[in-house]
ZADOLUM-595730 format. One line per field, with one value per residue (C-alpha): x, y negated, z. Coordinates in nm, 2 decimals, m for minus. Layout:
! ZADOLUM-595730
xx: c(X_...)
yy: c(Y_...)
zz: c(Z_...)
This chain:
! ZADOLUM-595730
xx: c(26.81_26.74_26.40_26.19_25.88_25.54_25.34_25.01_24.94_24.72_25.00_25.23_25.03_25.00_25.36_25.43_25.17_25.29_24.91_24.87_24.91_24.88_25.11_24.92_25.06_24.90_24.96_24.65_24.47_24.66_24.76_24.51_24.19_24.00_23.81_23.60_23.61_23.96_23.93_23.62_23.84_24.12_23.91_23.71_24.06_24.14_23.81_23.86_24.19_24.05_23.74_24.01_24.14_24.46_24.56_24.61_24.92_24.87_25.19_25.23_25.45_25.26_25.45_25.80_25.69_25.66_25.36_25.30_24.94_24.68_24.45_24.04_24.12_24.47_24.37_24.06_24.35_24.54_24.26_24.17_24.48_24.62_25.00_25.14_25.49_25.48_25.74_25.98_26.32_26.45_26.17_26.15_26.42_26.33_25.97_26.14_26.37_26.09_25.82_25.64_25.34_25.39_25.20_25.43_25.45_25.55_25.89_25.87_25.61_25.85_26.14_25.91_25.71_26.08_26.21_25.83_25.88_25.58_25.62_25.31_25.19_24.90_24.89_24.72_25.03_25.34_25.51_25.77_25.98_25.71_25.65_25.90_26.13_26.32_26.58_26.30_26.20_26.01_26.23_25.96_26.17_26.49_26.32_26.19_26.53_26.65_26.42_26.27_25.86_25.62_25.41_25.11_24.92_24.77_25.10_25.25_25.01_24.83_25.00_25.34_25.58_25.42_25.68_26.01_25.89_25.86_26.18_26.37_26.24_26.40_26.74_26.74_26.59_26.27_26.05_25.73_25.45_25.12_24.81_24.60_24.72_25.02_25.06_25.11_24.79_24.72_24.61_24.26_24.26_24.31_24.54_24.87_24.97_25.33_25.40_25.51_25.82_25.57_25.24_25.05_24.69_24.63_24.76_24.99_25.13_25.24_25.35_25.55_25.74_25.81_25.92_26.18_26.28_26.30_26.55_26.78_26.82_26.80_26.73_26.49_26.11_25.88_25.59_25.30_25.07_24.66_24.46_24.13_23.82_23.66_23.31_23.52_23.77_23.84_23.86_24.23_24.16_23.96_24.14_24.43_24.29_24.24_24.58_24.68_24.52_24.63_25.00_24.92_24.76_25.04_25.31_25.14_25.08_25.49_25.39_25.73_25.88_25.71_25.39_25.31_25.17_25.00_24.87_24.82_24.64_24.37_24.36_24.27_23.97_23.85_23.85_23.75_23.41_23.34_23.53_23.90_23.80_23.57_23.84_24.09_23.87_23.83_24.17_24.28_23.99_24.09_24.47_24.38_24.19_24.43_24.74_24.59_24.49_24.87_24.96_24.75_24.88_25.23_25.12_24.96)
yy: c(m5.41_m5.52_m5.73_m5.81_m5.68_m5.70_m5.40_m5.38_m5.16_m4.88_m4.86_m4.81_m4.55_m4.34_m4.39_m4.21_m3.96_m3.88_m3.93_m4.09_m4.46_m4.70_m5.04_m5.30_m5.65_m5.97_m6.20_m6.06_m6.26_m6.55_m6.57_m6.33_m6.42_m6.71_m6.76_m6.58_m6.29_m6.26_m6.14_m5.97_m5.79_m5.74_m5.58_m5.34_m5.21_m5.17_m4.97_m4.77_m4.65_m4.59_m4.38_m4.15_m4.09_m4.31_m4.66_m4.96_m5.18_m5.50_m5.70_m6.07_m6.33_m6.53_m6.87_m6.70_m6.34_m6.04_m5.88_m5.50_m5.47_m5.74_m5.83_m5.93_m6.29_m6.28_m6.15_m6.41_m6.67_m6.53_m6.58_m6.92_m7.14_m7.33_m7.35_m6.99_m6.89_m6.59_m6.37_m6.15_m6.05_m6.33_m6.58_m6.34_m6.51_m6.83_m6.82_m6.66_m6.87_m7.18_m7.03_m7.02_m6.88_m6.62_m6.31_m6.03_m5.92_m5.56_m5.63_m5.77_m5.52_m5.29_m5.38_m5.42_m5.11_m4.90_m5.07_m4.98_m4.62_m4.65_m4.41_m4.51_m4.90_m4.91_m5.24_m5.33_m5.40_m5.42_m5.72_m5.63_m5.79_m6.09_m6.09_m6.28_m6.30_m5.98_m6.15_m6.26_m5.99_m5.94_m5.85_m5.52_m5.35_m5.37_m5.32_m4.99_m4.87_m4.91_m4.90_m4.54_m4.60_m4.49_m4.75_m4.66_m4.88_m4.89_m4.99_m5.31_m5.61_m5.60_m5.95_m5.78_m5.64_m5.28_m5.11_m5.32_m5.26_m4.88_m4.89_m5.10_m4.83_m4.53_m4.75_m4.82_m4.41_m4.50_m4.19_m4.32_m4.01_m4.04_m3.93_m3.73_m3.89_m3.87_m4.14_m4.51_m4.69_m5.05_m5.21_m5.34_m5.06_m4.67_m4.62_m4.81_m4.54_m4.52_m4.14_m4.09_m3.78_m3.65_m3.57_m3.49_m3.39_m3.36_m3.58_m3.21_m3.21_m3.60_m3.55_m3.28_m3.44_m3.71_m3.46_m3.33_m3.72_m3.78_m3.43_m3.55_m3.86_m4.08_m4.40_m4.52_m4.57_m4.36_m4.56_m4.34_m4.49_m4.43_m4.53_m4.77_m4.58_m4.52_m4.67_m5.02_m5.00_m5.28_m5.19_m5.23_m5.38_m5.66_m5.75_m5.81_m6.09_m6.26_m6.20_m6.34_m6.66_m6.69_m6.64_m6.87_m7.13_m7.08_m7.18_m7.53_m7.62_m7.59_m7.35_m7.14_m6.97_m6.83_m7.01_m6.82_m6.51_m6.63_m6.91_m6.59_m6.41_m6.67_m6.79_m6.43_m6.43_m6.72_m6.62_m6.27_m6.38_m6.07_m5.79_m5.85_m5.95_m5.61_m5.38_m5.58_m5.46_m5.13_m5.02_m5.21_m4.93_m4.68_m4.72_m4.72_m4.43_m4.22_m4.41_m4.28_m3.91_m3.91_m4.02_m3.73_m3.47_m3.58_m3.58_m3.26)
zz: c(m10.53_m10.16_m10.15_m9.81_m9.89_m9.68_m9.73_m9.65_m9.34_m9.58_m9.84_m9.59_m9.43_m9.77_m9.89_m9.51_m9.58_m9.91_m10.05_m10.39_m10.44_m10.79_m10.82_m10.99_m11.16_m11.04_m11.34_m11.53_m11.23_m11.27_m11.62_m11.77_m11.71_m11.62_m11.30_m11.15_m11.44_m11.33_m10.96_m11.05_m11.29_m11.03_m10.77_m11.02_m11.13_m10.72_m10.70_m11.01_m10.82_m10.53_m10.71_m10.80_m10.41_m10.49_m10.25_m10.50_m10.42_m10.61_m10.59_m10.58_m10.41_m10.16_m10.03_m10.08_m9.92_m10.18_m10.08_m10.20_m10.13_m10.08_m9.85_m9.99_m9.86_m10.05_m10.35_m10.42_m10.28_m10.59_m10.84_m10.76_m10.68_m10.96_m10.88_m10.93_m11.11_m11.37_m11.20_m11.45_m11.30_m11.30_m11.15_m10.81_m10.60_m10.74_m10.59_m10.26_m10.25_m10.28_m10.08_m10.41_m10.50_m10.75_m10.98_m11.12_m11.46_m11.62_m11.52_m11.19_m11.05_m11.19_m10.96_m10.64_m10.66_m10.72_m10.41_m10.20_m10.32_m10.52_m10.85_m11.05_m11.24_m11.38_m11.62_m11.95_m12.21_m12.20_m12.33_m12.65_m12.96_m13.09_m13.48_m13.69_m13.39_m13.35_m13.10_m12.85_m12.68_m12.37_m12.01_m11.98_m12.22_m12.07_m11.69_m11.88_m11.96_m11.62_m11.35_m11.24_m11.27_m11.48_m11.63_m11.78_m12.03_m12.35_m12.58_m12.61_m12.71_m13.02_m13.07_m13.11_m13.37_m13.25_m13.43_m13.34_m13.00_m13.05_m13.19_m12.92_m12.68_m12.85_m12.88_m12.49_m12.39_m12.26_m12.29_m12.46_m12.43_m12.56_m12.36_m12.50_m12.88_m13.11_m13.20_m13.00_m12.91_m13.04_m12.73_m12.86_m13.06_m13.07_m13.33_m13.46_m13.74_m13.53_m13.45_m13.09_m12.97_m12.71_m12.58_m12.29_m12.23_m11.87_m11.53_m11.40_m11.74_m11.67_m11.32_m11.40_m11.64_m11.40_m11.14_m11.36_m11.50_m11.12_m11.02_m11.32_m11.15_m11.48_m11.42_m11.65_m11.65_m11.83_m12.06_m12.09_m12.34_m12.35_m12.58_m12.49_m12.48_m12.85_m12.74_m12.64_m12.89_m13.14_m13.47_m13.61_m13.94_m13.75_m13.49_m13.67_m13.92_m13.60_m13.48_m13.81_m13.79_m13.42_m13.49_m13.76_m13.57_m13.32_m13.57_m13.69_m13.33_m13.23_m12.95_m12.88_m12.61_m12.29_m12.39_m12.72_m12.55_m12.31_m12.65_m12.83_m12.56_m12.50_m12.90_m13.01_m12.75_m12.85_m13.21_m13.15_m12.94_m12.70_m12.84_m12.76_m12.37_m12.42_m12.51_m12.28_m11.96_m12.06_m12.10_m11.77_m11.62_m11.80_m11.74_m11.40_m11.36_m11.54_m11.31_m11.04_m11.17_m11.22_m10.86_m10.70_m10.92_m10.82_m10.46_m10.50)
């Protein structure tokens, strides 16, 4: 795929250098979060990245140009204008082609940091097949099973059929490896009960697998999954009553389409009080910290 990208003078510098450097999506700012916890957010996971010696490359589309890398003064831009189009695959050339504003998703951030050279995403969830709805599934999958970056997050959101997603991912031959667990992590929570193929314990066990994914030339992306940190987690059985109700609540209000995650998203933290947003920031940390413990022992 040929795209025009603008990347930021520093993430140019280490992609040259061959020094470590982290993608990160933009439509947790936009989408996510509301303001200001949102760019607060964004630039904690930026430093948590660079704490571990790796260059963050957060990727958005800024009045048509596809930036990889943002600037302070663009990424506050980001978190406080109002008009900005989710980007998957197929929104990019839209918001080009309209000098749109526009934050990437799993998919899109995907396609842009494969073109940049950039081997590592750090992101929360990906998106998967939504409960009761085993056609509607989420582009991230199919950008899994053939673009060539590893995306680590912390599962697919709670919100979704967890295991339909799991098994989508086998059909299509996405490697799905659990860090430092066997078994797929539940987003809020730890544990999902779904047994995972594979296992790794330590960032030069990761990045070694990578290296070999990347000599067999297979063009797929590899999902490595981490579970949130135990003192943040959400307990399973609880948030899924409030899941329930959401979905629920979802339903009777005819929401359908692209608006019931985002619906979903924002419902559950309303219902949940403190502890889904909790758990949502500590995994977007702690994905990030391990992205980029990754992307220096691939460098190394």
């Amino acid at each position: 795929m040929r795209l025009n990208l603008k990347i930021h003078p520093e993430v140019q510098t280490a992609l040259a250098e061959n020094r470590a450097v982290v993608a990160l999506e933009s439509t947790l700012i936009t989408h996510g979060f509301p303001a200001p916890d949102n760019l607060e957010i964004a630039q904690a996971i930026e430093a948590t990245v660079r704490q571990q010696g790796a260059v963050p490359a957060t990727i958005a589309v800024l009045e048509g140009q596809i930036h990889v890398g943002l600037t302070a003064d663009q990424l506050a831009y980001l978190g406080t204008t109002s008009v900005v189009r989710k980007c998957s695959r197929r929104d990019l050339p839209i918001a080009v082609a309209r000098r749109e504003n526009g934050s990437t998703t799993v998919a899109a951030t995907m396609i842009v940091a494969r073109s940049a050279g950039i081997k590592l995403f750090a992101t929360g969830g990906i998106g998967g097949v939504h409960r009761g709805q085993p056609f509607d599934e989420s582009a991230d999958l199919r950008e899994l099973s053939q673009t060539a970056v590893t995306v680590v997050c912390a599962g697919a959101k709670a919100i979704l059929d967890l295991p339909l997603t799991l098994e989508v991912l086998e059909t299509r031959g996405v490697p799905v490896i659990g860090y430092q667990t066997d078994e797929l992590p539940a987003f809020y929570s730890r544990q999902s009960g779904l047994q995972l193929d594979m296992r790794v314990d330590t960032p030069q066990e990761m990045a070694r697998l990578i290296k070999v994914h990347e000599e067999m030339e297979i063009e797929s992306g590899l999902l490595v999954t981490v579970p949130v940190p135990a003192q943040d987690e959400w307990p399973a059985a609880e948030a899924q009553q409030v899941i329930d109700r959401a979905i629920a609540d979802a339903a009777v209000n005819g929401v359908m389409g692209k608006a019931v995650t985002p619906y979903l998203l924002e419902r559950v933290s309303d219902l949940s009080g403190q502890q889904s947003k909790k758990a949502n920031i500590a995994l977007l940390l702690n994905n990030a910290q391990v992205a980029a413990q990754i992307a220096q022992a691939l460098v190394a």
